[in-house]
C-alpha positions as CSV (number, residue, x, y, z in Angstrom):
1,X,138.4,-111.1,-89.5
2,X,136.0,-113.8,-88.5
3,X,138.1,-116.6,-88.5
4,X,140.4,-119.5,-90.2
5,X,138.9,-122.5,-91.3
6,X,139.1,-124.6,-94.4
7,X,139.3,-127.7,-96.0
8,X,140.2,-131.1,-97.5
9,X,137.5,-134.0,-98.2
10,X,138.3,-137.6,-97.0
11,X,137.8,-140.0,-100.3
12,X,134.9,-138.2,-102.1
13,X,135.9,-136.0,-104.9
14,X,138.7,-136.2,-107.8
15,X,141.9,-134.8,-107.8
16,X,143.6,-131.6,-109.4
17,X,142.5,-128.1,-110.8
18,X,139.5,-127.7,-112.1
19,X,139.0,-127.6,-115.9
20,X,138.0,-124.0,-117.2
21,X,133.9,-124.5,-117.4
22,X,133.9,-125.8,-114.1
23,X,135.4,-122.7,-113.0
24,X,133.3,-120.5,-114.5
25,X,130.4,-122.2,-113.5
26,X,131.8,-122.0,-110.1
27,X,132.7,-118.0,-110.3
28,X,128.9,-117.6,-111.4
29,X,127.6,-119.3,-108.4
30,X,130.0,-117.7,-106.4
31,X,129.1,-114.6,-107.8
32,X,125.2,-114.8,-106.7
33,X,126.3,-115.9,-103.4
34,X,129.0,-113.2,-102.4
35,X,126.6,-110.5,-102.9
36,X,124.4,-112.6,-99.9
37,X,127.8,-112.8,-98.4
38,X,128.5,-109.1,-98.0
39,X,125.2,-108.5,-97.1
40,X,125.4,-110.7,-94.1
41,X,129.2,-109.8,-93.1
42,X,128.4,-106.0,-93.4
43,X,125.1,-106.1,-91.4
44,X,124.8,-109.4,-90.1
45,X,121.5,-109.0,-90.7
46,X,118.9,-112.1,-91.3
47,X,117.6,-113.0,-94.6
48,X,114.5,-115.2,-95.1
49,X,114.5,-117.5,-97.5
50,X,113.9,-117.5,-101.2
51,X,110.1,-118.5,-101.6
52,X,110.5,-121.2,-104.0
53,X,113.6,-123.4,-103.2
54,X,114.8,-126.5,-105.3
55,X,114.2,-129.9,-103.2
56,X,117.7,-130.6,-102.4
57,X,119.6,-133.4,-100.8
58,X,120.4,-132.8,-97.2
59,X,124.0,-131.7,-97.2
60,X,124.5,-129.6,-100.1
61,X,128.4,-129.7,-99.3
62,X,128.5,-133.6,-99.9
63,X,126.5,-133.5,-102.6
64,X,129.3,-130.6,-104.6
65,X,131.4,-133.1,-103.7
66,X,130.2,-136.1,-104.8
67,X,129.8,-134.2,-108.0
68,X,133.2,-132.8,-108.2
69,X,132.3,-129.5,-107.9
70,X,133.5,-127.0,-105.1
71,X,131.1,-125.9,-102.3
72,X,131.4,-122.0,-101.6
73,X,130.5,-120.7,-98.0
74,X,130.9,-118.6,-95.1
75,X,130.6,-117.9,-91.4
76,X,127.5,-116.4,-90.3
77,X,124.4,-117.4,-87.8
78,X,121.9,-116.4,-90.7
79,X,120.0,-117.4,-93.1
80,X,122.0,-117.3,-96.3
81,X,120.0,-119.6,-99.1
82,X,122.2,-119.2,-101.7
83,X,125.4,-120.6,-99.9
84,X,126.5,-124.6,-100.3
85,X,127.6,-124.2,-96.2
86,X,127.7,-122.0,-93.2
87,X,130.0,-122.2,-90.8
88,X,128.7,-121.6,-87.4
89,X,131.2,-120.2,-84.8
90,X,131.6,-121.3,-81.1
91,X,135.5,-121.4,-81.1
92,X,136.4,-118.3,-79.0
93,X,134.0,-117.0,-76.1
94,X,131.3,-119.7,-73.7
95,X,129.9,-122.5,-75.6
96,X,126.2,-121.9,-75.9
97,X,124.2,-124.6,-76.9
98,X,120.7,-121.8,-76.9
99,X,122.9,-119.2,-79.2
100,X,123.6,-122.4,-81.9
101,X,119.9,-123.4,-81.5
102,X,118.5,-119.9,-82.1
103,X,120.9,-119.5,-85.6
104,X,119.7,-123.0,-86.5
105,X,116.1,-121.7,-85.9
106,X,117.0,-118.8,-88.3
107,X,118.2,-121.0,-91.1
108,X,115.8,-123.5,-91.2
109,X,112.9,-123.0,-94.3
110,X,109.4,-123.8,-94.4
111,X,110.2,-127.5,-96.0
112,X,112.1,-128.3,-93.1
113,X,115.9,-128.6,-93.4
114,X,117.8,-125.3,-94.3
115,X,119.2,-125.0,-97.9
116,X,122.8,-124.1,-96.8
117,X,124.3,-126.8,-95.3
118,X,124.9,-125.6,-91.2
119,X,128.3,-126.6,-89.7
120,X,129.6,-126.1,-86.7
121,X,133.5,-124.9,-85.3
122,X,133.2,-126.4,-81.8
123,X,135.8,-125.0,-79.2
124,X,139.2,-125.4,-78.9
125,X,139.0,-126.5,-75.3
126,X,136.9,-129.4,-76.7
127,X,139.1,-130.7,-79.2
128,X,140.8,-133.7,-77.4
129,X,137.6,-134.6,-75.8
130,X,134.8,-133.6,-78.2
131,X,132.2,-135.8,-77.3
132,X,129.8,-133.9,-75.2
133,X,129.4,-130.8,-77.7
134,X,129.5,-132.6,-80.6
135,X,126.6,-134.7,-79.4
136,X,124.9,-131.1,-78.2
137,X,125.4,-129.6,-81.8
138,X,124.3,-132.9,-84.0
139,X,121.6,-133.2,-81.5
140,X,120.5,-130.0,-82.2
141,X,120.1,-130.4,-86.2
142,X,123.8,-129.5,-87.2
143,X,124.9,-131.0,-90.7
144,X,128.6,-131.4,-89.5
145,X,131.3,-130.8,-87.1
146,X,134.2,-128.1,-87.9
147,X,137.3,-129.7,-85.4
148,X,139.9,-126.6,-84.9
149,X,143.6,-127.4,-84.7
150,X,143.8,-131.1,-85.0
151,X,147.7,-132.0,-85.2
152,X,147.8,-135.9,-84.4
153,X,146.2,-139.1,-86.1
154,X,144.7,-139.9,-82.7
155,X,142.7,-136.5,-82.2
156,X,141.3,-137.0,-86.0
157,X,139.8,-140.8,-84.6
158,X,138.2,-138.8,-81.8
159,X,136.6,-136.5,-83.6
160,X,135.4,-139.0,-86.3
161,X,133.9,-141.5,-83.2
162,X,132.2,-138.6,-81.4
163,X,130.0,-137.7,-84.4
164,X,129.4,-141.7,-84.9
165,X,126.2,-143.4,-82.9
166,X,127.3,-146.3,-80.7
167,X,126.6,-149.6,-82.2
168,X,125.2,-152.9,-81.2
169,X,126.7,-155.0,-79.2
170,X,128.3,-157.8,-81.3
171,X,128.2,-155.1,-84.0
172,X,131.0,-155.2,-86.6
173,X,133.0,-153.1,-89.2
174,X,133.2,-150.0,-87.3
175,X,136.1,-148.1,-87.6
176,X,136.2,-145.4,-86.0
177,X,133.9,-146.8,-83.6
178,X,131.0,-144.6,-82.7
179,X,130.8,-142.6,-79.3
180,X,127.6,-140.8,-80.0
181,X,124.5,-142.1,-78.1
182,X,120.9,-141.4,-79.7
183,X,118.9,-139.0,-77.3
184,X,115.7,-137.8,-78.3
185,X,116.6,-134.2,-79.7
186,X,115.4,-131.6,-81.9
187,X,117.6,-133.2,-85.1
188,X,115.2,-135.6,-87.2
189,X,112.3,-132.6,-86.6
190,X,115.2,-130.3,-88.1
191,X,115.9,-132.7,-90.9
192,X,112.5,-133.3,-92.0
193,X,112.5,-136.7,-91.3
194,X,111.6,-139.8,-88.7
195,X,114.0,-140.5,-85.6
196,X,114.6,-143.9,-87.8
197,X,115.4,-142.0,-90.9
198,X,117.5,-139.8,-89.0
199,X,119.7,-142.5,-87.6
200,X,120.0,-143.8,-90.4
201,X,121.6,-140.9,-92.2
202,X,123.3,-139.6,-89.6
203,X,126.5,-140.9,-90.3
204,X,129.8,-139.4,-91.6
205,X,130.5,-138.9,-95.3
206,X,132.2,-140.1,-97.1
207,X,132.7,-143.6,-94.8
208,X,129.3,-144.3,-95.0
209,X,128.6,-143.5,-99.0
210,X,125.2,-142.1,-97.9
211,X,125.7,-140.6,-94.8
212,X,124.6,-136.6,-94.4
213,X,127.3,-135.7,-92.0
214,X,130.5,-133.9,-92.6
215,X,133.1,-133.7,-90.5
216,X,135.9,-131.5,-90.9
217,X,139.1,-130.6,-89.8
218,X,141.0,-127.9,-89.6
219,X,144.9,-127.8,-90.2
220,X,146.8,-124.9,-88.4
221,X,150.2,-125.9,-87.3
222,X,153.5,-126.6,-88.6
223,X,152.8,-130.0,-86.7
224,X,149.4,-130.6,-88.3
225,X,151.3,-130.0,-91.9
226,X,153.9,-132.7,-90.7
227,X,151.3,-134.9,-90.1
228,X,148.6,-135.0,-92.6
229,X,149.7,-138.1,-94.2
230,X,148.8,-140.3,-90.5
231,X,145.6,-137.9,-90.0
232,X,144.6,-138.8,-93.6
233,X,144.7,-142.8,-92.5
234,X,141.4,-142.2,-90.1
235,X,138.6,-143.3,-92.2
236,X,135.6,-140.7,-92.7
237,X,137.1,-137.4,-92.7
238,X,135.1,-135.2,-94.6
239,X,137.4,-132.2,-95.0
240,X,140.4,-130.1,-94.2
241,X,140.2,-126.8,-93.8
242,X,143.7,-125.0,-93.6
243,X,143.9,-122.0,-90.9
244,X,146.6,-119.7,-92.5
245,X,146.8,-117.2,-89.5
246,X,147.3,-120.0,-87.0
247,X,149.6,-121.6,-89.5
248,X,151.5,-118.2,-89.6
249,X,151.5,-117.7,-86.0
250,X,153.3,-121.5,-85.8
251,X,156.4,-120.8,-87.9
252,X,156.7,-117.4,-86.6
253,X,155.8,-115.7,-90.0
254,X,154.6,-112.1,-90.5
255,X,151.2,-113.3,-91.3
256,X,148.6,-115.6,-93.6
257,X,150.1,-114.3,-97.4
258,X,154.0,-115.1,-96.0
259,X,155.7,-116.7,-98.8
260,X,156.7,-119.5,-95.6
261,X,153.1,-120.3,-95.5
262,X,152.1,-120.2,-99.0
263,X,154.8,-123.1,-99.2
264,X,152.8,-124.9,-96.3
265,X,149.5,-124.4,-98.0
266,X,151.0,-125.9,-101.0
267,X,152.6,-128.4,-99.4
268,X,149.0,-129.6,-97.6
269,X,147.3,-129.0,-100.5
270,X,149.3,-131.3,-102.6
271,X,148.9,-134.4,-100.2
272,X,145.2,-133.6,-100.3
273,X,145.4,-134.0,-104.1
274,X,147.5,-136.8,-104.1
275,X,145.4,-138.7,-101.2
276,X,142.4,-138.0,-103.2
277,X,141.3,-135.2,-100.2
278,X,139.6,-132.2,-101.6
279,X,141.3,-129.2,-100.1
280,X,139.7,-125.9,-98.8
281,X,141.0,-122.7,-98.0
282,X,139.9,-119.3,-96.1
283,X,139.1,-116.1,-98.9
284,X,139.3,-113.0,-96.7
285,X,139.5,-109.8,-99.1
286,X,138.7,-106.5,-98.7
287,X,136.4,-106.1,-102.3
288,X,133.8,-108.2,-104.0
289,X,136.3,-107.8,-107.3
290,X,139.3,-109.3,-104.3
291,X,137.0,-111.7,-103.5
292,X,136.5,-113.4,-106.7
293,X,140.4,-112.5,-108.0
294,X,141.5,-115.1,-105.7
295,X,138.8,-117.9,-105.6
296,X,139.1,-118.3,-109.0
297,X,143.1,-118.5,-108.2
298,X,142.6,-120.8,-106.2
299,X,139.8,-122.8,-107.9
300,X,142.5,-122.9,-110.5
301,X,145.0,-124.2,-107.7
302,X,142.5,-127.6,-107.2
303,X,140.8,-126.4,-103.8
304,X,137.5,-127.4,-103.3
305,X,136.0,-126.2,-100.6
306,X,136.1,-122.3,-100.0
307,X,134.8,-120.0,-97.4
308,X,134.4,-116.3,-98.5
309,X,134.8,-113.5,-96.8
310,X,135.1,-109.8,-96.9
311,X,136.0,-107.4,-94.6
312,X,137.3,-103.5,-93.9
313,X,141.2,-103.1,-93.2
């Protein structure tokens, strides 16, 4: 399996299941895009891009969102144009700065920015000090941060403040205040746009209405689930993801389709709902016809942000 991760947006879409044409829509685009999926989980092989692609907006995740519509992904370092995201993974093993760089490279279209929007899971060595490799991974191009295992209100404001640029002195309004300093990096280049233009869009979504960054975090605990509600309070998060093997592995259950952790899904995903937070969720099956069984399911559920996956048991 390649991984948990999934999600919840902070103040940005509507609330409850989808109504039945925006699932289908939903399944259709899913459908075009699992067969890219497969492709890239079977062979992990690298795609180039489709020679005429829409003009975009730079996050294609924000902008689902800000439409009320789910954004469908995965996690893969290649090119995978027909995706809304791709998750980028540097949890487990070194951090390498050169391997994130080289996937970006991949992903990136002759227009500039990359059609699927290119996130990043950072370690989870980094997660009560993020500062450093989040600046290394915006710096590099990255359209957001994926935090693993955040569990207390506190770590959320860190990981919102390291993806923020420091303001001036005698600046106000801030909140989280910004850790981020601006170093001349490979990002606006990646973007398509000036340094100027870059810092000025370089800000988390949805606290700054028309920032391009997402930042989101991943619940995997029993004491994550406890509390959401104070990790919800920190303005600007962008998403949680729920990590049902983690989760699992917390309570002691058999494994991510336990009846205990169903409930705690539930559970998370209704304070998402009720906060206004669209909630995502990990789809690991074993068949295309698995696959898109249980996003509609949970389309149905209200998620909104889902990560597809097959693999061989």
């Amino acid at each position: 399996m390649i991984g948990d991760a999934w999600r919840c947006t902070g103040s940005g879409g509507g609330s409850g299941a989808f109504p039945a044409s925006s699932v289908n829509e939903t399944m259709r685009h899913m459908r075009r895009a699992l067969v890219v999926t497969l492709m890239v989980t079977a062979m992990d092989v690298v795609l180039e891009p489709a020679s005429a692609q829409e003009v975009g907006p730079v996050n294609r995740i924000i902008d689902r969102l800000q439409q009320d519509r789910p954004a469908i992904g995965t996690f893969t370092r290649s090119a995978n144009p027909d995706l809304d995201f791709v998750v980028i993974d540097t949890q487990y093993g070194e951090f390498d700065i050169g391997a994130v760089e080289q996937a970006l490279a991949r992903m990136q279209t002759g227009n500039g920015a990359p059609t699927a929007a290119p996130i990043v899971r950072i370690p989870y060595e980094a997660r009560e000090s993020p500062q450093t490799v989040v600046g290394q991974v915006l710096d590099a191009g990255v359209f957001g941060v994926m935090f693993p295992d955040i569990e207390t209100k506190e770590q959320a404001a860190t990981a919102i403040s390291s993806m923020r640029f420091v303001q001036p002195a005698g600046a106000h309004g801030e909140t989280p205040p910004g850790l981020r300093e601006f170093v001349p990096g490979s990002a606006p280049e990646f973007w398509g746009l000036s340094d100027r233009e870059y810092q000025s869009r370089a800000d988390i979504w949805p606290l700054d209405q028309s920032g391009a960054l997402i930042a989101m975090l991943q619940i995997e605990s029993l004491t994550a689930v406890d509390h959401l509600d104070d990790i919800l309070d920190v303005p600007g998060i962008g998403a949680i993801f729920l990590g049902p093997t983690d989760l699992a592995e917390s309570i002691g259950a058999t494994g991510p389709n336990a009846p205990r952790v169903e409930a705690l899904v539930q559970r998370v995903l209704g304070v998402c709902l009720e906060r206004n937070v669209p909630c995502g969720y990990p789809i690991v099956a074993r068949t295309p016809e698995d696959a898109e069984r249980e996003t509609a399911r949970r389309l149905n559920e209200g998620f909104k942000v889902l990560a597809v996956m097959t693999v061989s048991r």
